[in-house]
C-alpha positions in Angstrom: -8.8 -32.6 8.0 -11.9 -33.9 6.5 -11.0 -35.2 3.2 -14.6 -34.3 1.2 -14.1 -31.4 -1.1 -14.8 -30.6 -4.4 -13.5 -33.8 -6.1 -13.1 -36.9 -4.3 -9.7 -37.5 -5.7 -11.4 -38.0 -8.9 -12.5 -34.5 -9.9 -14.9 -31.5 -8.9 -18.7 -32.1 -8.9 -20.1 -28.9 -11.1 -23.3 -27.4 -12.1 -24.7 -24.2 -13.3 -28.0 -22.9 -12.5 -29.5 -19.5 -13.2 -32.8 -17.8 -12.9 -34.5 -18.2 -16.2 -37.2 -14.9 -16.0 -37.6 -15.2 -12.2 -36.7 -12.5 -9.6 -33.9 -13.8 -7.5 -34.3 -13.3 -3.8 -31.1 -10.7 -2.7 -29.4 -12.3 0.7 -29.7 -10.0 3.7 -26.7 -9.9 5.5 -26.9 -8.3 8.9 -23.2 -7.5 10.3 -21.6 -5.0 12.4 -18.7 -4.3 10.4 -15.5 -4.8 11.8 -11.5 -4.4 11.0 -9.8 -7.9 10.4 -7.4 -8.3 13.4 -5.8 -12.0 14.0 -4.1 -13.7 16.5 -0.5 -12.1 15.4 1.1 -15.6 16.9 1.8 -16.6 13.3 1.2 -20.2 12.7 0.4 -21.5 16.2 -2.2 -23.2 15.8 -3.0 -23.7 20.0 -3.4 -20.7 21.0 -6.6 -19.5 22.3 -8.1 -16.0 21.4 -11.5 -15.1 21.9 -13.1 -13.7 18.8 -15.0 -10.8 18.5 -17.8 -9.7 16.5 -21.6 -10.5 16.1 -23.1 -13.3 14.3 -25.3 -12.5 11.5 -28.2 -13.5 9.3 -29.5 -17.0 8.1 -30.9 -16.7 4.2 -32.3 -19.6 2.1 -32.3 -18.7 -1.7 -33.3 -21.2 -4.5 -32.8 -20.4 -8.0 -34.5 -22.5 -10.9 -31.9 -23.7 -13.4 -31.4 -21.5 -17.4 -28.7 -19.8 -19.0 -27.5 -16.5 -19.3 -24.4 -15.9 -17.0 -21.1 -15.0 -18.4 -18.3 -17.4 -18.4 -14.5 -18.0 -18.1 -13.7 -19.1 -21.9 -12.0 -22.4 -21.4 -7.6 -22.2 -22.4 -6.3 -25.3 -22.7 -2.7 -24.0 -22.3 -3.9 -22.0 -18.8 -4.2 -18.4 -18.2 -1.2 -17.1 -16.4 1.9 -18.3 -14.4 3.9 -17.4 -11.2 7.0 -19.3 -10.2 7.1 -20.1 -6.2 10.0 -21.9 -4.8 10.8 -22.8 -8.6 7.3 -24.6 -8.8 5.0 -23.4 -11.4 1.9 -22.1 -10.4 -1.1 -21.3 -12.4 -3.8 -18.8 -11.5 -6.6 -16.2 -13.2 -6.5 -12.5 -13.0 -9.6 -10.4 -14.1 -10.6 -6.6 -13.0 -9.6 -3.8 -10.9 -10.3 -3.0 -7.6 -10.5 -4.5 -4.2 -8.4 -7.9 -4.3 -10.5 -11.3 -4.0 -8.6 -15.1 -4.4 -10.5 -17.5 -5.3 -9.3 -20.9 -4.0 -10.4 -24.4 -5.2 -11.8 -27.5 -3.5 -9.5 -31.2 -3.8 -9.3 -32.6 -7.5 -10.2 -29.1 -9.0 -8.7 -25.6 -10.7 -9.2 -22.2 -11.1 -11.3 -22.7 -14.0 -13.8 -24.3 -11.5 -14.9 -20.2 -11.0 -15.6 -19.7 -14.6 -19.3 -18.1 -13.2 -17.9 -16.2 -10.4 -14.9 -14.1 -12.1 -16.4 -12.5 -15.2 -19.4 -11.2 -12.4 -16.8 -10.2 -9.6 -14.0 -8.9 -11.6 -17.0 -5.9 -12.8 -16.2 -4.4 -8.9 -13.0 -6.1 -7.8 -9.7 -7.5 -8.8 -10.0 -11.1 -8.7 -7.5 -13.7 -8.6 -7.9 -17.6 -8.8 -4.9 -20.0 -8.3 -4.6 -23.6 -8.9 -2.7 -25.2 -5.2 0.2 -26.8 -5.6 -0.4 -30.4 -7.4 -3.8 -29.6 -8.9 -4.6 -28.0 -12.0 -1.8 -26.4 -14.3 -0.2 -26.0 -11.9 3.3 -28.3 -11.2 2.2 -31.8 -10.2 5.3 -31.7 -7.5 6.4 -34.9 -5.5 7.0 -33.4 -2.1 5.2 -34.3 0.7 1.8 -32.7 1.2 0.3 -31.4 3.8 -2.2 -28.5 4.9 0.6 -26.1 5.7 2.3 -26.4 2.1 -1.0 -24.7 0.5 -0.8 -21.9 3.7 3.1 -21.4 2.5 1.9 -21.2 -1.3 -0.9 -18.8 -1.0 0.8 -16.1 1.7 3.7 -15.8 -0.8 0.7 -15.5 -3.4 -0.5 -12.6 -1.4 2.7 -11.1 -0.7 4.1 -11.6 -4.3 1.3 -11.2 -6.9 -1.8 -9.5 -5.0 0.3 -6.6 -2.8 -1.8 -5.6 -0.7 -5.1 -6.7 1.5 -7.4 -9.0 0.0 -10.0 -11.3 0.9 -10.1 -14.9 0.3 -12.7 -17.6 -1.0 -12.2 -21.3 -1.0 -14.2 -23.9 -1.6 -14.2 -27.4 0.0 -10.1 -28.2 1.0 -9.8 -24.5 -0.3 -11.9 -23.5 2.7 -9.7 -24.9 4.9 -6.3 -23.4 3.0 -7.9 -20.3 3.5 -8.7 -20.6 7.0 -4.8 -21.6 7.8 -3.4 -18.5 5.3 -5.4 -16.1 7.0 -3.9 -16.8 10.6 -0.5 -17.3 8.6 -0.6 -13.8 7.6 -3.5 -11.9 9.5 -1.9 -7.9 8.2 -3.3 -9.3 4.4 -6.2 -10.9 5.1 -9.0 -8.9 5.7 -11.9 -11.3 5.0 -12.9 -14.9 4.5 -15.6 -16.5 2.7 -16.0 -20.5 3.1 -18.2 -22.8 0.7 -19.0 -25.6 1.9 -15.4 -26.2 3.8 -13.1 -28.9 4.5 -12.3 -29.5 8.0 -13.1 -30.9 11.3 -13.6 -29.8 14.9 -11.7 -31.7 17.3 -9.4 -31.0 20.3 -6.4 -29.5 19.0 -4.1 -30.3 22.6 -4.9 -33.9 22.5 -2.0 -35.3 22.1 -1.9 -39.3 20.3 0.2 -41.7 21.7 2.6 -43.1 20.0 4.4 -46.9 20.7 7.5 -47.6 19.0 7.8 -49.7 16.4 8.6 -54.1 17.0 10.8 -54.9 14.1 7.8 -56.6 12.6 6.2 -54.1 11.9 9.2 -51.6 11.0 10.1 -53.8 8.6 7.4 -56.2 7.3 4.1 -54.9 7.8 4.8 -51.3 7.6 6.0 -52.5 4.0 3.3 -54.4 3.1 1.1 -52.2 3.7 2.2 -49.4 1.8 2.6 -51.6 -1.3 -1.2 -53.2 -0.9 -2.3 -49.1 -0.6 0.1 -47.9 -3.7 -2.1 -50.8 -5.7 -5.4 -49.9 -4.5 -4.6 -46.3 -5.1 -3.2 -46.4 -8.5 -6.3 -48.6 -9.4 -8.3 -46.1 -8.2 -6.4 -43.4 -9.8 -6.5 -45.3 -13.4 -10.2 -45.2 -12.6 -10.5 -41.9 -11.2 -9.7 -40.4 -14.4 -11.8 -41.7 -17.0 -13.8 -38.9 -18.3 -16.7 -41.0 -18.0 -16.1 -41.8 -14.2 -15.3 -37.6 -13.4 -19.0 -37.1 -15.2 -20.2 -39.6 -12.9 -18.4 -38.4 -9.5 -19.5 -34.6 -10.6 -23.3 -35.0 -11.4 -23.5 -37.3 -7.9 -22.7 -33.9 -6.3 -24.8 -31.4 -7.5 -28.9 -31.0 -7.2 -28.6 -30.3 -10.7 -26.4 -31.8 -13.6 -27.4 -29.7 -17.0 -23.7 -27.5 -16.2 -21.7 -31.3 -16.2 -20.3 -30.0 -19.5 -17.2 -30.8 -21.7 -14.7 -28.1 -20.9 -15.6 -28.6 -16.6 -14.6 -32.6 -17.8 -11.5 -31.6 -19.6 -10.4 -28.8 -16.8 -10.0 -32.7 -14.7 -9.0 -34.5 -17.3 -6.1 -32.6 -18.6 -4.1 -31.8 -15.3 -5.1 -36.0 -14.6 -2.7 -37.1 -17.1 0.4 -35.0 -16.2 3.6 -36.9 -15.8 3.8 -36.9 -11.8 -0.4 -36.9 -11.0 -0.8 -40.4 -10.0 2.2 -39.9 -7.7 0.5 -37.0 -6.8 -2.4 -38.4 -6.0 -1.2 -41.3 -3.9 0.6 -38.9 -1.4 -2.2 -36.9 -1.1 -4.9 -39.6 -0.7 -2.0 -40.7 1.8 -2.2 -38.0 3.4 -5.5 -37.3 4.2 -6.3 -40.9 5.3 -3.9 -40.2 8.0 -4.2 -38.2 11.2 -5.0 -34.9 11.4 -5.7 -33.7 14.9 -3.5 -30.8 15.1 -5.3 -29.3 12.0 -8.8 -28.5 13.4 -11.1 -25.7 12.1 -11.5 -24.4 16.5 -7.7 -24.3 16.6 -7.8 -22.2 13.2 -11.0 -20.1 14.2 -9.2 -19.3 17.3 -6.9 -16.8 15.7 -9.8 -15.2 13.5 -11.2 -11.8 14.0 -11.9 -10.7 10.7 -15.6 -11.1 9.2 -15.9 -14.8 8.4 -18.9 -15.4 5.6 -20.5 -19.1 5.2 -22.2 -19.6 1.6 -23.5 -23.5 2.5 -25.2 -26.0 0.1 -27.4 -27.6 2.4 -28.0 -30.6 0.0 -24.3 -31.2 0.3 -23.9 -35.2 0.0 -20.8 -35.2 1.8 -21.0 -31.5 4.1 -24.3 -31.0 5.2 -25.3 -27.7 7.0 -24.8 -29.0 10.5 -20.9 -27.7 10.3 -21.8 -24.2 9.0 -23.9 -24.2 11.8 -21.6 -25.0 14.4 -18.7 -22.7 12.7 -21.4 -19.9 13.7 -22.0 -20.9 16.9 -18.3 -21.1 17.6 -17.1 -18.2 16.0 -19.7 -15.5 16.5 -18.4 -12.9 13.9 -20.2 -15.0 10.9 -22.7 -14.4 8.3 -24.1 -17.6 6.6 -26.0 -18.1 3.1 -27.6 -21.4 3.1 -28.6 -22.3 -0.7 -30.5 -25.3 -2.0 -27.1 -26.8 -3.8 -24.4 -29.3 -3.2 -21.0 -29.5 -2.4 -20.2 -27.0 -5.1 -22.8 -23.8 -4.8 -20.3 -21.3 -6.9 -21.0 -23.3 -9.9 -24.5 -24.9 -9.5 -25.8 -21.8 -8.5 -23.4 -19.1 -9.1 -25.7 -15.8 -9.6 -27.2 -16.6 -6.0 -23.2 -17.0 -4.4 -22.2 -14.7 -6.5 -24.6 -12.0 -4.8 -24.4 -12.6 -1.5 -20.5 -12.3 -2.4 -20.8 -9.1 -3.3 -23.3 -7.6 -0.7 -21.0 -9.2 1.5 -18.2 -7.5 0.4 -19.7 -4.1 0.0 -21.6 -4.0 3.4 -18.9 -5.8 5.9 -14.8 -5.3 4.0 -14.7 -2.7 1.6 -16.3 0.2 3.7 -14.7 -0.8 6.8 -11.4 0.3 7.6 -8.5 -1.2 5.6 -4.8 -1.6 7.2 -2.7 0.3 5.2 0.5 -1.7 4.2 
């Protein structure tokens, strides 16, 4: 799994733009609408399913930055809280209706949507959860790993949101949406991706593996993972300066004016959490090791259900070229491609937030939902 996202270990890059006495273009989303139907092979990831559906429309939208949009007020103490396998879990509920999850990109939070709920939750029920080691919720010290999100947010969806729902994720959210949707296809009935985490690769290539000399068992192996638990925890001590999240944040997005206080603190606070730098070190861990048996073709696979791509195309770190090629391999796509970075929900929320909804009214909500 790639290991871009919203935060490079340090935080969330953020920015809010609105149309300040403009018209906004409306996206155009042409779409035959179709039922969700997913590989029902649970969480085999090899399996190969041809998906169906046709592919869609191409928009570019461009806003010019101002205020005016409604916004998540900022708790310091967090919103509300679900206990899942005796973990605490944070997340945001708002509205009635149609169920949407918001899911956040690496170093982030729910509060990261703060322009997308109060617009969304006016037509649907929306949800936001903070994964497992980010945001208020519990910094844990287990091992991580793509699969622990999947487990977190199909319980979420079995638990909390009872019934079908569609879900959003930004950055390494993208990609824990991706693996809960084939995890539990009968509750998943959409999936929008911003600017996702993830690579294409062959998902039956197998790596070999040479057993270790005692050297290296029990000298090298060692020393390495002392010289990476000091270069990490440096960078951690660094990564958390409120001055260095400004920094990471405003090198992300096309336009800084939304880099504000509360985004800072939403980084901050979780940041300094008893078990964070731990945290961190497993996860950075992690995703510098390999990851060939998570692949966005050996995900995409299993999918049936309308997939919808909002891109940033100005993305520093995920340009458009992967939206492109999710589209081309997975022909049951609509994509948004917006003059933003890695972030687009917050630098330019009005425009995602609209082709959200048109989305969601002209391709999920009208077409047939499984009764549960």
């Amino acid at each position: 799994m790639s290991s871009s996202s919203c935060s490079v270990s340090t935080s969330v890059g953020t920015e809010f733009l609105n149309p300040n006495g403009r018209r906004l273009v409306k996206p155009r989303i042409y779409q035959r609408k179709s039922k969700c139907q997913m590989s029902r092979r649970g969480f085999a990831f090899e399996g190969i399913i041809a998906a169906s559906g046709v592919s869609v429309m191409d928009s570019s939208l461009v806003a010019q930055p101002a205020q005016g949009l409604a916004r998540l007020p900022f708790k310091p103490e967090g919103y509300k809280f679900w206990t899942w396998r005796g973990r605490k879990i944070h997340y945001v509920e708002e509205g009635e209706g149609f169920p949407i999850v918001l899911i956040h990109g690496f170093g982030a939070s729910a509060f990261h949507w703060r322009y997308n709920i109060p617009e969304l939750s006016k037509s649907y029920k929306v949800y936001a959860i903070d994964l497992l080691g980010f945001g208020w919720s519990e910094k844990a010290i287990i091992e991580y790993d793509a699969m622990v999100w999947r487990d977190q947010i199909v319980e979420f969806l079995k638990e909390i949101v009872k019934e079908p729902a569609v879900l959003v994720g930004n950055s390494l959210g993208g990609f824990a949406a991706l693996v809960s949707a084939a995890g539990l296809p009968e509750r998943v009935v959409g999936v929008a991706l911003l600017n996702t985490a993830g690579q294409f690769g062959d998902p039956n290539s197998e790596i070999e593996k040479t057993e270790d000399s005692i050297l290296q068992k029990f000298i090298v192996k060692p020393l390495k993972e002392i010289f990476r638990r000091i270069v990490l925890g440096f960078l951690f001590w660094q990564a958390k300066k409120p001055a260095r999240i400004e920094s990471v944040l405003k090198s992300v997005y096309i336009n800084t004016s939304n880099v504000d206080d509360y985004l800072v603190e939403s980084i901050t606070r979780p940041a300094d959490d008893p078990n964070a730098g731990e945290v961190y070190y497993r996860l950075m861990t992690w995703f510098m090791s390999n990851h060939n048996k998570y692949t966005l073709n050996s995900v995409l696979n299993q999918l049936s259900c309308p997939l919808l791509l909002v891109w940033g195309d100005l993305d520093p770190w995920v340009g458009p070229a992967k939206a492109n090629r999710i589209k081309e391999f997975y022909p049951n796509t609509s994509l948004v491609n917006l003059q933003a970075g890695h972030c687009p929900h917050d630098e330019v929320p009005e425009l995602v937030n609209t082709a959200l909804l048109e989305w969601l009214s002209t391709s999920i909500v009208k077409s047939p939902v499984q009764t549960l």
